[in-house]
C-alpha positions in Angstrom: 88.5 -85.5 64.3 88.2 -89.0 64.0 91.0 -91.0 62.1 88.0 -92.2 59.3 86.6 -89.0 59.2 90.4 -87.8 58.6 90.4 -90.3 55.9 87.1 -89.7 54.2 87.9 -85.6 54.4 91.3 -86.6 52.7 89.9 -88.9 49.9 86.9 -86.3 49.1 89.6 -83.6 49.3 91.6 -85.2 46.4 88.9 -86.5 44.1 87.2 -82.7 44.4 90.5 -80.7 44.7 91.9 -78.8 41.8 92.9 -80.3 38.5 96.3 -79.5 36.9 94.4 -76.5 35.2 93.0 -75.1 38.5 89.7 -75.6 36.4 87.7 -76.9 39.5 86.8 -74.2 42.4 85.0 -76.5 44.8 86.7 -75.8 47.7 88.1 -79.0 49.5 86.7 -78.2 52.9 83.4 -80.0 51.3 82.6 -82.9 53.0 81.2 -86.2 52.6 78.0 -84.7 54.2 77.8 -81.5 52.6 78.2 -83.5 48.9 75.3 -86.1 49.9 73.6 -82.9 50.6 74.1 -81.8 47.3 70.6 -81.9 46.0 70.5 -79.9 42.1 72.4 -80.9 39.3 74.4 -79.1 37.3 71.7 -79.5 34.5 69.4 -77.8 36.9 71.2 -75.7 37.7 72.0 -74.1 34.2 68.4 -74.2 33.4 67.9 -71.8 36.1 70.2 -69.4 35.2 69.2 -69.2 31.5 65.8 -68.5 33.1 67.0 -66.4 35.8 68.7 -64.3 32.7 66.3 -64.4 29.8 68.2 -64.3 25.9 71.3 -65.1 27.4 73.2 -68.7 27.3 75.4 -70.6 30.0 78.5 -70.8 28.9 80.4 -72.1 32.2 79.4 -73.0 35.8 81.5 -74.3 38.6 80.4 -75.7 41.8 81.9 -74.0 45.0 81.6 -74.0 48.7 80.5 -70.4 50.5 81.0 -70.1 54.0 77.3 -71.4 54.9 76.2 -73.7 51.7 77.5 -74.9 48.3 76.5 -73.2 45.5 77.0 -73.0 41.5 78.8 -70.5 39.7 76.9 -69.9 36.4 78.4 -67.5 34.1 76.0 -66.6 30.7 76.3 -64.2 27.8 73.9 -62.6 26.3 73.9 -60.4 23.2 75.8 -57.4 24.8 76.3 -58.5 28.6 77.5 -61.1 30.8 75.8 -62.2 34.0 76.7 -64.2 36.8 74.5 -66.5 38.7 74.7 -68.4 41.9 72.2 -71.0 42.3 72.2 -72.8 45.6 73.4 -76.7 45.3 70.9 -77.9 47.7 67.9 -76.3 47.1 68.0 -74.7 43.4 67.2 -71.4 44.6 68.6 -68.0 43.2 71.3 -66.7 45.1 72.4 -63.6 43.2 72.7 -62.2 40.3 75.1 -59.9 38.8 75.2 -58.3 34.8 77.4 -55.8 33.5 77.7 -54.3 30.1 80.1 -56.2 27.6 79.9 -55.5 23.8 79.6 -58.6 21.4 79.7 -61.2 23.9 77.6 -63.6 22.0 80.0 -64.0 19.8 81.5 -66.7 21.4 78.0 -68.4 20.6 78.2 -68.6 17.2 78.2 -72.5 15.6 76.9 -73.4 19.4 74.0 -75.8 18.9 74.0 -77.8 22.3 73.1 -76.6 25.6 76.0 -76.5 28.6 73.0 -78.5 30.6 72.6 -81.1 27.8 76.8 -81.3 28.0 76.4 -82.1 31.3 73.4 -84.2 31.5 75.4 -86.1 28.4 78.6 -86.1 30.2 77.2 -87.6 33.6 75.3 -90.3 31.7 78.7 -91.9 31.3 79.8 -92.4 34.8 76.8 -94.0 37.3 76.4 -91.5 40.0 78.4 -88.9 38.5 78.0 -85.4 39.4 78.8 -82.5 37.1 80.9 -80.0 39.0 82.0 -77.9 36.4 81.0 -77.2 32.7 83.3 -75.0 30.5 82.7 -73.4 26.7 85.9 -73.8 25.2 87.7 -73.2 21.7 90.2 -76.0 21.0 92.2 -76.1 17.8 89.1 -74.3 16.2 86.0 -76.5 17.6 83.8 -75.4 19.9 83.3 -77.7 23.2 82.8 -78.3 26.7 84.8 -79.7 29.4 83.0 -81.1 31.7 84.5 -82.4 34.9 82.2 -85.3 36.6 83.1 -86.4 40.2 81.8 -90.1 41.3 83.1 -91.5 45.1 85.7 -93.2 43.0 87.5 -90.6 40.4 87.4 -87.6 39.0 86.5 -87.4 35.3 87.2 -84.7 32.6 84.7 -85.1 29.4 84.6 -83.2 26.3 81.6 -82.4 24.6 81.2 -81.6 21.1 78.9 -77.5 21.3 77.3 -78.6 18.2 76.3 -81.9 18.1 76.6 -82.5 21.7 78.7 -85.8 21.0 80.9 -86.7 23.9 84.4 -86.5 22.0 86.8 -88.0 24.8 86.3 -89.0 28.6 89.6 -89.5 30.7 90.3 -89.6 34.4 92.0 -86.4 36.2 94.7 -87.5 38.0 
């Protein structure tokens, strides 16, 4: 390997790596090529899976590397299940799906107003070729929201999105 392809796998490796949560699971073998590859957005992505799934609501997705492709993570909840969906990253197509039984799980829904693929089509609009690599409903302190981490070339970005008016509430850089 090449000392600038060293570099470049090093830089991308950092910007994509884990946060201090562990909230990211792109795995860092991802590489320059394989992200320019990268050809659905997150918001696509989740508007797949809610039609993949019909009644049920994406409530997180996370952008990971399988052995041949990167795909999306898309979890969603419907009125007495959860479902998981992978949704390939270059060409939007349905991977798998997976559902299994879980009582009251739309609960978590209630006072949710805003889309996680308008969070992360709201998020990405603040950092010029942002991607959204992972969108997470969250309770903090009482309020419903998403984090949504955006990765640029430059940085990696967490955002929080207000789940009911869809309001970006604060944008900071990982470190």
């Amino acid at each position: 390997m090449s000392t600038r392809n060293r570099i470049t796998t090093t830089i991308l490796a950092t910007l994509l790596g884990v946060s201090a949560l562990g909230s990211v699971a792109l795995a860092s073998s991802l590489d320059a090529s394989q992200l320019q590859a990268i050809r659905v957005s997150a918001e696509q992505a989740l508007v797949t899976a809610e039609l993949q799934v019909q009644g049920s609501k994406a409530v997180e997705l996370e952008l990971e590397q399988g052995q041949q492709q990167a795909y999306y993570e898309v979890k969603l909840l419907g009125p007495d299940s959860k479902h998981e969906v992978k949704i390939d990253a270059v060409d939007g197509a349905v991977l798998s799906t997976r559902d299994k039984q879980a009582r009251g799980a739309a609960d978590k829904l209630q006072g949710v107003k805003v889309t996680a693929a308008q969070a992360a089509s709201n998020a990405e609009k603040l950092y010029a070729g942002g991607k959204a690599v992972k969108v997470d409903l969250e309770r903090e302190k009482g309020q419903l929201l998403y984090e949504v981490d955006v990765v640029t070339p430059q940085q990696k970005y967490e955002v929080l999105v207000d789940a009911a008016s869809g309001q970006v509430l604060s944008a900071e850089k990982n470190r």
